[in-house]
C-alpha positions in Angstrom: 10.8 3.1 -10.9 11.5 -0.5 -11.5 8.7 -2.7 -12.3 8.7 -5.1 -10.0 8.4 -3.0 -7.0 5.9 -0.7 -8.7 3.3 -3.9 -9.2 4.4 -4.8 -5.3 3.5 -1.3 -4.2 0.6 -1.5 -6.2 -0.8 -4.3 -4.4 -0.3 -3.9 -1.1 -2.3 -0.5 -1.4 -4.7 -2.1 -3.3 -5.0 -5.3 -0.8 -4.9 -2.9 2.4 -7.9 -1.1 0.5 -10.1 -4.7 0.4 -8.8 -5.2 3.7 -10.2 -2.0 5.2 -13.5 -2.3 3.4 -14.0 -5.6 4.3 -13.2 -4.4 8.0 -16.0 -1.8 8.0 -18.4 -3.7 6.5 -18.0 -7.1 9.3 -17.3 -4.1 12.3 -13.8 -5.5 12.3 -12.0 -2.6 13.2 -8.5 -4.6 14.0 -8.6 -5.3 10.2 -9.7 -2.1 9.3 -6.8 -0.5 10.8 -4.5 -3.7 9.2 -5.8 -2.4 6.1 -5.0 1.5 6.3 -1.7 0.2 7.6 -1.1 -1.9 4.8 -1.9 1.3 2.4 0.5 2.9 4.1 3.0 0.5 3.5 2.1 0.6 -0.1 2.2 4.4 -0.1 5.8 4.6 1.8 7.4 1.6 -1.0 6.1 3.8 -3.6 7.3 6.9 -2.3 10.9 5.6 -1.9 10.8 4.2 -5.5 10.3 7.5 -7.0 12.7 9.1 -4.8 15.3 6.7 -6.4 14.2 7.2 -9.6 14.8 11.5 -8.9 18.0 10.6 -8.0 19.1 8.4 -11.0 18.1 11.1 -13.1 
């Protein structure tokens, strides 16, 4: 998986993961749900990386 979009997938899950504890904590559930999304987002990127990387192999 190339670097780059490893440390990018990295951070969106781990930004969606501030962002939906910082939603639950406030009662924000708008950005709670912006931060489960964002995980998912992470989650997906990552997925499709290593699906690439099967495939180059």
């Amino acid at each position: 998986m190339s670097g780059d979009k490893k440390a990018k997938a990295k951070a969106e899950q781990a930004k969606g993961k501030v962002k939906e504890a910082a939603g639950r904590a406030v009662g924000n559930e708008s950005m709670e749900a912006k931060g489960r999304a964002e995980q998912a987002k992470g989650d997906a990127r990552q997925a499709k990386e290593k699906i690439k990387d099967v495939f180059k192999h």
